[in-house]
N, C-alpha and C positions, 0 to 999 in steps of 0.2 A: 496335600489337600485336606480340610477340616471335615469330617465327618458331620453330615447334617443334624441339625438338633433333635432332639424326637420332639415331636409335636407332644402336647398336653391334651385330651380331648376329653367332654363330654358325652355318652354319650347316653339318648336317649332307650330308652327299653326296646322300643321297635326297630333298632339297629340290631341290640343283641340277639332279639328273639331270631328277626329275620335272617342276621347270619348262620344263627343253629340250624335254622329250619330248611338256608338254600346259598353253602356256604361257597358256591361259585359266583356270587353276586356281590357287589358291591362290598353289603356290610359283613358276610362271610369275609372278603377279605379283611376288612377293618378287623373285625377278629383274630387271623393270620397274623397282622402288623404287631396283635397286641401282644397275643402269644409268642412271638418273635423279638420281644423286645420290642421294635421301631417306633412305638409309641407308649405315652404313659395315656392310660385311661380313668376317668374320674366318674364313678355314681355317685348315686344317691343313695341309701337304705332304701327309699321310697322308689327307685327304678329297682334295686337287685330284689324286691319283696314283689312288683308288678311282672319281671321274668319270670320268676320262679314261677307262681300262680299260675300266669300262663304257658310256661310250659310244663309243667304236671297237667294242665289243663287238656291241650292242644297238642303238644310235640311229646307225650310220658319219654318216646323213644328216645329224647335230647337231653334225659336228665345225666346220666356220664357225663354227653360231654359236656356240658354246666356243671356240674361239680367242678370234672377235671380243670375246666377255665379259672372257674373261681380260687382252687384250693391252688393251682401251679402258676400264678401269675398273680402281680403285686399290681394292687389298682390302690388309686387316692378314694377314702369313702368322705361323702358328704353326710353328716347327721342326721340331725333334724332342721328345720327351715322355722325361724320366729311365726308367729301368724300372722302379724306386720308385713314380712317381706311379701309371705304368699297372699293376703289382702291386696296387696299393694296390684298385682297381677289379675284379678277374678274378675274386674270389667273386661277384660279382653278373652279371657279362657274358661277352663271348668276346672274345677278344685285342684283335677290331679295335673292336669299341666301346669296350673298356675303352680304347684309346688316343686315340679321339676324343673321348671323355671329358675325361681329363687335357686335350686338349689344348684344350679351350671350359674347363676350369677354369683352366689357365694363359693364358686368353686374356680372361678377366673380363671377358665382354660384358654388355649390358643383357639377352640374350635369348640363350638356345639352341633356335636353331628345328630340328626333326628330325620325321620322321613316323615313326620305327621307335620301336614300342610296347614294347621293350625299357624306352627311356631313358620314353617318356610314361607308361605304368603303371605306375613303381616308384617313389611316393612316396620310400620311402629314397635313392632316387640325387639327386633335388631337395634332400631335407633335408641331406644330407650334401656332395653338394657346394657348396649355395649356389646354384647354378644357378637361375634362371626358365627350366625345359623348358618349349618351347609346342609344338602344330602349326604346320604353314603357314599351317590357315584359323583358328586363336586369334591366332597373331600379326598377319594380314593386320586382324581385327577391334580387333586393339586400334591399329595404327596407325590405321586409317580413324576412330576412337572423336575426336569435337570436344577 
């Protein structure tokens, strides 16, 4: 029997903070998978520079293991985002999503995983970018899925 593929995923910064911060949940495990191998994970600069800030902010006690994450585990980085692409987005968002947008659209993962309801209840931004948006706990159920 073929060992399943690792999923490719984006994800948003409110996945990673909130896994530091409450790593029984959802995007705590999405964290688990990734440290584990089971999946490949994709930022941005612009989401690993929005954790960071906020967690020296908010979580100081999470910075270990944010290091640790970052330094023991191989993630794909997305650069920087044209101003074009993230234009392209600013009718529908505000500056900082419209560029984490662009940059899960230039990063063509299987999944954008994000918990901000921005990107989850606007049909139009799935349709038009191509994106699979999910939660942490739609994604968590669909990897755990036989």
């Amino acid at each position: 029997m073929a060992a399943k593929p690792r999923p490719r995923v984006f994800l948003d910064s409110n996945v990673i903070f909130s896994g530091l911060n409450s790593p029984a949940g959802p995007p705590g495990k999405i964290l688990q998978l990734f440290t584990d191998s089971e999946l490949t994970v994709v930022v941005s600069q612009y989401v690993v520079d929005e954790v960071v800030r906020n967690v020296n902010e908010k979580l100081p006690w999470a910075i270990p293991e944010l290091r640790a994450i970052l330094d023991s585990t191989e993630s794909e980085m997305i650069e920087s985002m044209l101003p074009a692409e993230v234009a392209h987005w600013r009718p529908y968002l505000r500056l900082g999503d419209a560029t984490i947008l662009a940059a899960a659209m230039a990063a063509r993962p299987d999944y954008f995983v994000t918990g901000d309801r921005h990107f989850l209840d606007n049909p139009t931004l799935a349709r038009e970018s191509g994106l699979r948006i999910v939660s942490p706990a739609q994604f968590v159920e669909l990897v755990d899925a036989p």
